[in-house]
MARPA-499350 format. One record per residue (C-alpha): residue in one letter; x, y, z. Coordinates in steps of 0.05 Angstrom, whole numbers, padded with zeros to 5 digits, always signed. Layout:
REM MARPA-499350
AXYZ;...
This chain:
REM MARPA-499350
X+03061+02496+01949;X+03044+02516+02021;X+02983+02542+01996;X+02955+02483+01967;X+02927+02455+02030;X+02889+02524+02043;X+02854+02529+01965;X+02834+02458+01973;X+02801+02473+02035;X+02767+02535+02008;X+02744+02500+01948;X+02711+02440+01991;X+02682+02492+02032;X+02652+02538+01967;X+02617+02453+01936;X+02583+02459+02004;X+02553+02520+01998;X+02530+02516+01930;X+02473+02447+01961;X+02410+02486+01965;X+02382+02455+02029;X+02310+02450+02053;X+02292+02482+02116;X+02217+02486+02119;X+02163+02544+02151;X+02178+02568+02215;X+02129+02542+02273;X+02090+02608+02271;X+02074+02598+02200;X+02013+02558+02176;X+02049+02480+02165;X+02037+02408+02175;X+02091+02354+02206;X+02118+02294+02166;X+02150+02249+02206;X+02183+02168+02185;X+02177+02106+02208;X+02245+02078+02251;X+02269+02011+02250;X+02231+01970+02307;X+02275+01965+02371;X+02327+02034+02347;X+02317+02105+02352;X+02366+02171+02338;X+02403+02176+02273;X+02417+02120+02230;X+02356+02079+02258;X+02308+02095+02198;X+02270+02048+02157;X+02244+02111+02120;X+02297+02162+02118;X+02280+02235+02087;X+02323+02256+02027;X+02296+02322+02010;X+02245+02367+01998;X+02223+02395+01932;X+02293+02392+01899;X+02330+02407+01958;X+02356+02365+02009;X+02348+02342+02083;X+02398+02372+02130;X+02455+02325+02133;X+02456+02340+02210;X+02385+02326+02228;X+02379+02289+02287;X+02297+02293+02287;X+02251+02241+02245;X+02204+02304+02236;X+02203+02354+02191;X+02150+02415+02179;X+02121+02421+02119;X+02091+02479+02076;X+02015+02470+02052;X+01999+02456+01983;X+02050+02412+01933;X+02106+02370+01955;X+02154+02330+01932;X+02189+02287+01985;X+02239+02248+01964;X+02249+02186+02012;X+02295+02132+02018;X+02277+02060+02048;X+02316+02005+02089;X+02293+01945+02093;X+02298+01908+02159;X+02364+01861+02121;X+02396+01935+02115;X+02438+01910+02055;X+02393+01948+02006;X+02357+02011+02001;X+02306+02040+01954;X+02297+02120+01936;X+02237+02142+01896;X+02204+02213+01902;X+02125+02220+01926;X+02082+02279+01913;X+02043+02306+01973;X+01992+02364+01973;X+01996+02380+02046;X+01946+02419+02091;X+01959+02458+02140;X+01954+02426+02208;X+01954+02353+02194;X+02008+02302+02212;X+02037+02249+02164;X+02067+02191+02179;X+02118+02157+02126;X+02119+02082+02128;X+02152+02015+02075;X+02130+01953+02053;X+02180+01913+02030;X+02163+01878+01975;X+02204+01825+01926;X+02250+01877+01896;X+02208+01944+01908;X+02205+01981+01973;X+02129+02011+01985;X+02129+02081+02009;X+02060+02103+02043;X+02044+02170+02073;X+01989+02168+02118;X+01942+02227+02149;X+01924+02226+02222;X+01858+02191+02203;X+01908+02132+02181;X+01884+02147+02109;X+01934+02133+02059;X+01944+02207+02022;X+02003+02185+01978;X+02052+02132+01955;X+02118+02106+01916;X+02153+02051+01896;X+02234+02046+01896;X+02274+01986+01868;X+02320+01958+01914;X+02399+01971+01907;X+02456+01952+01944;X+02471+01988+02005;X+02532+02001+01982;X+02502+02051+01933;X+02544+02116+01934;X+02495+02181+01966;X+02518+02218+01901;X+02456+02177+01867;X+02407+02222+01903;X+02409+02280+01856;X+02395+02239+01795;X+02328+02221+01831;X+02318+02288+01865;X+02331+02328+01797;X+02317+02284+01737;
């Protein structure tokens, strides 16, 4: 019985190891930089009106404090989530974006009735890509991200 505590810790420790997480090329290799839109007046963590999820399948560091990310040229899939300025709801959707090297992207939301907007924009302020998400309760457990990341 004394033993207990220690497996459960090495089994919670083993279901975090097994998250493939994104970690994006290394400054000396040819990338471009994504960064998201912060809720007006906040910055640091938790002040995101566009908030990145993950990466082609895998997700965002649970620990980054940045709102930029590097990204690999050619085809990705960002998966973002949305707040809306009420922060009671939020909206997830996925958005493919063939990247070049060297370009910056800005990720920004329109809310609309019961759809957040997503809109990634070059440094020419072109829109290069976009997604919708339906609004759901805040409230909404983070274990719903893999459905959208995955299926």
């Amino acid at each position: 019985m004394k033993q207990f505590p220690l497996i459960l810790f090495f089994l919670s420790i083993l279901g975090c190891a097994t998250a493939p997480v994104y970690h994006g090329p290394s400054s000396s290799e040819p990338n471009a930089v994504i960064r998201f839109q912060s809720l007006e007046g906040l910055s640091g963590v938790g002040s995101c009106a566009v908030c990145l999820e993950g990466i082609n399948a895998k997700r965002a560091s649970f620990w980054r404090l940045s709102d930029t990310t590097r990204l690999a040229p050619g085809k990705n899939v960002i998966t973002v989530m949305g707040i809306p300025s009420d922060v009671r709801t939020k909206a997830y959707t996925n958005i493919v974006l063939d990247v070049k090297a060297g370009e910056k992207y800005l990720v920004k939301r329109e809310v609309e009735m019961e759809n957040i907007h997503f809109l990634i924009y070059d440094s020419a302020g072109n829109v290069v890509a976009e997604g919708r998400g339906k609004k759901k309760p805040a409230t909404a457990s983070f274990q719903e991200i893999p459905y959208i990341m995955y299926n």
